[in-house]
C-alpha positions in Angstrom: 71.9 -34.8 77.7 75.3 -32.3 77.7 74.0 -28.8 77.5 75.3 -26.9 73.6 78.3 -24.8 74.0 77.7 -23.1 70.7 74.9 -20.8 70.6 71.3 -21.2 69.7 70.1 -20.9 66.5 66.6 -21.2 65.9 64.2 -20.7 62.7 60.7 -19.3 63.0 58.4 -19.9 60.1 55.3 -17.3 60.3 52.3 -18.1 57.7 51.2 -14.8 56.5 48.1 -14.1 54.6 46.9 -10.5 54.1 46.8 -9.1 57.7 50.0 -6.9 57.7 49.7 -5.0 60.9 49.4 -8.8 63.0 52.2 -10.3 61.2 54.4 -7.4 62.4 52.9 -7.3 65.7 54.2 -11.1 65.4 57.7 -10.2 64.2 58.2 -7.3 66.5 57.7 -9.8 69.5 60.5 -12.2 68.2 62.9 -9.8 67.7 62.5 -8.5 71.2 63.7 -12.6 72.3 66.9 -13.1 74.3 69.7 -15.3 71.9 67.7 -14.0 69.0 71.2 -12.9 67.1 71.7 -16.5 65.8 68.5 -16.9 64.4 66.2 -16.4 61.5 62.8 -15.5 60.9 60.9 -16.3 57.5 57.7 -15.2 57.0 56.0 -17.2 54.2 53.4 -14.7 52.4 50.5 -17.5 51.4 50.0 -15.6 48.0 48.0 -12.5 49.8 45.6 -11.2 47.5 45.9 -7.4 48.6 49.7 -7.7 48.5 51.0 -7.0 51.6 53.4 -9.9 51.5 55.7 -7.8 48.6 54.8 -4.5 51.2 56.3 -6.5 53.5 59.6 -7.8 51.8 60.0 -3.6 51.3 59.6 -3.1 54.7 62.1 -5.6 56.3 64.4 -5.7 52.7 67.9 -5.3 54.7 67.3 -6.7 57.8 69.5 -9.8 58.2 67.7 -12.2 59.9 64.4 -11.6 58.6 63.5 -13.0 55.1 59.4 -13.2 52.7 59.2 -16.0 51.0 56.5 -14.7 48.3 54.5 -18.4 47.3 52.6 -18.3 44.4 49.4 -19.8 44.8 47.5 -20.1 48.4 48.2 -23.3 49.3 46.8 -23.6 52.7 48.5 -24.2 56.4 50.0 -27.5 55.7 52.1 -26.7 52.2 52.5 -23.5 53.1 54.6 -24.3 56.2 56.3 -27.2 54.5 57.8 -25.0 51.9 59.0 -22.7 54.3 60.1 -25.7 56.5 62.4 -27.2 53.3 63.8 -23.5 52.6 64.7 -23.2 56.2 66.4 -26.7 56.1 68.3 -25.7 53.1 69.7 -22.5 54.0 70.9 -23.9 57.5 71.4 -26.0 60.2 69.2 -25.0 62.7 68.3 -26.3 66.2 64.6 -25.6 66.6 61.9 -24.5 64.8 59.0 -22.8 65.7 56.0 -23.0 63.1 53.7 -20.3 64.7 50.8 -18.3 63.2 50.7 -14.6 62.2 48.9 -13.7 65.5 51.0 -15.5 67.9 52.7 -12.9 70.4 56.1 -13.9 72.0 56.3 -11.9 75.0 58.4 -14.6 77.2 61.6 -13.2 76.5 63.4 -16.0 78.2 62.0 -18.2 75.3 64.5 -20.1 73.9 66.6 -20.7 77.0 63.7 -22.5 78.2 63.2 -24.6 74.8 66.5 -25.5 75.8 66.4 -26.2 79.4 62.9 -28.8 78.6 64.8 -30.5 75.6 67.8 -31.1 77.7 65.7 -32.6 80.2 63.2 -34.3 78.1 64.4 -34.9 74.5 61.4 -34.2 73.0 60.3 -34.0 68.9 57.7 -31.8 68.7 56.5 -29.2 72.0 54.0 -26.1 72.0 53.5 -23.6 75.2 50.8 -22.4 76.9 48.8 -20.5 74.3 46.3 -18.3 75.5 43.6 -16.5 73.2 43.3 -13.0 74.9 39.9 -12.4 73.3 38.2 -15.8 74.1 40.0 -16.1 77.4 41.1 -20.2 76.6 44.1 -21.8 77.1 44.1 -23.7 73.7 47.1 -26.4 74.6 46.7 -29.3 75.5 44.1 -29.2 72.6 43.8 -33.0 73.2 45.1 -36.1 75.1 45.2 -38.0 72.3 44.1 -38.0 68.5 40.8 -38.5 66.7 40.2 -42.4 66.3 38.9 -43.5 63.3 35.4 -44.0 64.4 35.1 -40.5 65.5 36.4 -39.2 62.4 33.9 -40.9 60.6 31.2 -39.1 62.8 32.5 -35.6 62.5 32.8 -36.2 58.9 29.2 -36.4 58.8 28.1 -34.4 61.4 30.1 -31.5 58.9 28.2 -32.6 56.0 24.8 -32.1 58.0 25.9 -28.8 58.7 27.0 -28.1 55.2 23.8 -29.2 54.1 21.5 -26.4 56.8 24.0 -23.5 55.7 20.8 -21.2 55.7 19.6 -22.3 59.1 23.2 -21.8 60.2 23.4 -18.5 58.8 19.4 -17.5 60.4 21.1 -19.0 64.0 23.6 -16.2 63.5 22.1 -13.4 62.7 19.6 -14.0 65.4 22.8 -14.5 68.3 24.8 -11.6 66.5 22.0 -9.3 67.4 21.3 -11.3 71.6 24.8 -10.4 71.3 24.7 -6.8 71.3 22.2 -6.5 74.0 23.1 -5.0 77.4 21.4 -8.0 78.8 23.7 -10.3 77.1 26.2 -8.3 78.4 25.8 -9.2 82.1 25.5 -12.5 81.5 27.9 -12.3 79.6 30.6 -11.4 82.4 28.8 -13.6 84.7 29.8 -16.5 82.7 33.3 -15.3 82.1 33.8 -15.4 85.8 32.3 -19.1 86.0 34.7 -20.0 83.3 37.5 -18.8 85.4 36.7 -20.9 88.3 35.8 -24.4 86.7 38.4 -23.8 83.8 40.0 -27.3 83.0 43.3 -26.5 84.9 45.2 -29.2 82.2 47.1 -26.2 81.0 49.1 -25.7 83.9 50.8 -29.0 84.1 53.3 -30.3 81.7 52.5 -33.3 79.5 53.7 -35.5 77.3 52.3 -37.7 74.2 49.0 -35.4 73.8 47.9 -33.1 71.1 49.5 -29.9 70.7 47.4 -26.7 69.1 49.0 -25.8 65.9 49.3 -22.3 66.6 52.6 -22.8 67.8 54.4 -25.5 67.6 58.5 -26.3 68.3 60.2 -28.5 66.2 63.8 -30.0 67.7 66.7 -31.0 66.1 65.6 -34.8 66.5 62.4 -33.9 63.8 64.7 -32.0 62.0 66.7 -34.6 61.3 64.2 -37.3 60.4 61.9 -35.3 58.6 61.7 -33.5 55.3 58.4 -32.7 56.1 56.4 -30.9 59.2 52.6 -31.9 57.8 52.2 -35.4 55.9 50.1 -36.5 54.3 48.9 -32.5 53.5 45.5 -30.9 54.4 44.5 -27.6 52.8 43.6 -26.8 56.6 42.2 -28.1 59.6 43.4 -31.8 61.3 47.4 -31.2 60.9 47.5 -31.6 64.8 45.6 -35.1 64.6 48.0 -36.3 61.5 51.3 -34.7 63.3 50.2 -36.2 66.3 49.5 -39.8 65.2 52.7 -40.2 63.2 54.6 -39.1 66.2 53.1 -41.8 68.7 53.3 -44.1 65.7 57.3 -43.5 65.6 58.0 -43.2 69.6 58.9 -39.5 68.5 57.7 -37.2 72.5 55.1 -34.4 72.2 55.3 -32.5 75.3 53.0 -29.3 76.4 55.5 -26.8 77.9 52.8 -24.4 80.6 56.3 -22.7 81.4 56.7 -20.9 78.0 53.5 -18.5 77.5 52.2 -17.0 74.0 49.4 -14.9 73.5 47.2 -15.9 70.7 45.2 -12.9 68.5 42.8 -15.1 67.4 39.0 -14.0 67.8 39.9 -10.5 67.8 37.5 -9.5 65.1 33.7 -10.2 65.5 32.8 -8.9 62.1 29.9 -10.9 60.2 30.7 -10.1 56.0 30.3 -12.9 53.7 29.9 -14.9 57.3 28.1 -17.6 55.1 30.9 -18.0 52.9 33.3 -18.1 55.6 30.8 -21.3 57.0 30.7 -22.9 53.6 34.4 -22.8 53.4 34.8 -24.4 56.9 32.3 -27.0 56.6 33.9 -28.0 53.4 37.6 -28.3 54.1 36.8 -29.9 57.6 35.2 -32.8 55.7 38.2 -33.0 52.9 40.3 -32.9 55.8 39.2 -35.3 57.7 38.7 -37.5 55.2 42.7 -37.5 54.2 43.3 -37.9 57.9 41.1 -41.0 57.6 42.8 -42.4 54.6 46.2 -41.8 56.9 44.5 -43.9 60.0 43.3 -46.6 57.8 47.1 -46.8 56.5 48.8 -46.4 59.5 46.2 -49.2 61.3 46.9 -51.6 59.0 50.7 -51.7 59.4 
């Protein structure tokens, strides 16, 4: 594959939703990319209650490369990033993009010149890096070797709808680790652990890999996707399984996923420990795991019988 000769250009979609000070963290890290002078970043304000995605089309109003798409209802990871996927493909031709969320750091500044490099040599459709989540010291990609069958759908369906149904037992097993947690004795074992985990870590991360399931944290889409797709996420999910669904379509097309360990992000995610409304926050997990899985079962079903 003959390297470009014009430059670069590359569109990052960020999914923003209340957390201002992340999302510029986020954007601040972009900017500081190599080749960045050809690109565009959109950030695509989920309909924030507090309204900091207005504060922040003030804030970056006049910067060229940087446009808030303002939605008007929350509609979820899936949508959300699909509408700022169809605006992106409207306004230009773009090479790559990069779906990432609100805490993703870029700090490689080599980036893009390595997207290139690993396209060039590999022609891929969809690629993610080596995401690591500073606060629960995981590398989160590969975040499988291959997609959810059918069968184990069905069983995490209901294995959700157990847990769904013992929200108050769920909420007492909390409370009662929240406060193990804050002992000094928890502490030291604590580290102790930490230090096992860095030995017998799955060392999957480190090696590049193609045809697996990427975390959805950060995800690059080429030009091939680009071209064949009006769509990142289909069928939809209001959250959760988009990697499964992206996944299977791809290996149902002959469309290459490939893990790239040689591009590292750092991923916010974990960073706050607070327990408000943590029941809520359950109930709402619990309950769009099972809708999601159910459409992604639906999409199995579909795609299995053809």
């Amino acid at each position: 594959m003959e390297a470009k000769l014009n430059a670069c250009k590359v569109g990052f979609i960020i999914l923003h939703y209340n957390d201002i000070e992340t999302t510029k963290k986020c954007i601040d890290s972009i900017q500081c990319l190599e080749q960045i002078q050809d690109s565009k970043i959109l950030i695509v304000d989920n309909h924030s209650p507090n309204n900091s995605g207005a504060e922040l089309k003030k804030q970056y109003a006049g910067i060229e490369n940087i446009e808030i798409l303002l939605l008007e209802d929350n509609y979820g990871y899936s949508r959300a990033n699909n509408i700022g996927y169809a605006y992106l493909k409207k306004s230009e031709n773009f090479d790559y993009i990069v779906v990432a969320n609100n805490d993703i750091i870029f700090e490689q500044r080599n980036l893009i010149s390595i997207l290139e490099e690993k396209y060039r040599e590999a022609g891929f459709y969809v690629a993610g890096p080596n995401v690591y989540a500073i606060y629960k010291k995981q590398h989160q990609n590969p975040l499988a070797l291959r997609p959810r069958s059918l069968e184990e759908t069905e069983a995490w369906i209901e294995e959700n709808r157990r847990c769904l149904k013992n929200m108050k037992r769920e909420y007492l097993l909390h409370c009662i680790w929240q406060k193990v947690n804050r002992t000094k004795i928890y502490s030291i074992y604590r580290k102790r652990m930490d230090s096992k985990i860095q030995k017998t870590e799955d060392d999957k991360w480190k090696h590049s890999m193609e045809n697996i399931v990427l975390s959805g944290s950060c995800l690059f889409f080429s030009e091939r996707f680009i071209k064949n797709n009006e769509k990142l996420f289909e069928p939809e999910t209001y959250f959760y399984h988009e990697e499964d669904i992206l996944t299977t379509k791809c290996l149902k097309n002959g469309w290459k996923t490939l893990y790239i360990p040689d591009i590292a992000v750092q991923h916010l995610e974990g960073a706050s420990t607070n327990t408000k409304n943590y029941d809520q926050k359950m109930k709402f997990r619990y309950t769009n795991f099972i809708k999601a899985a159910e459409i992604y079962a639906e999409y199995l079903k579909h795609v299995n019988s053809h």
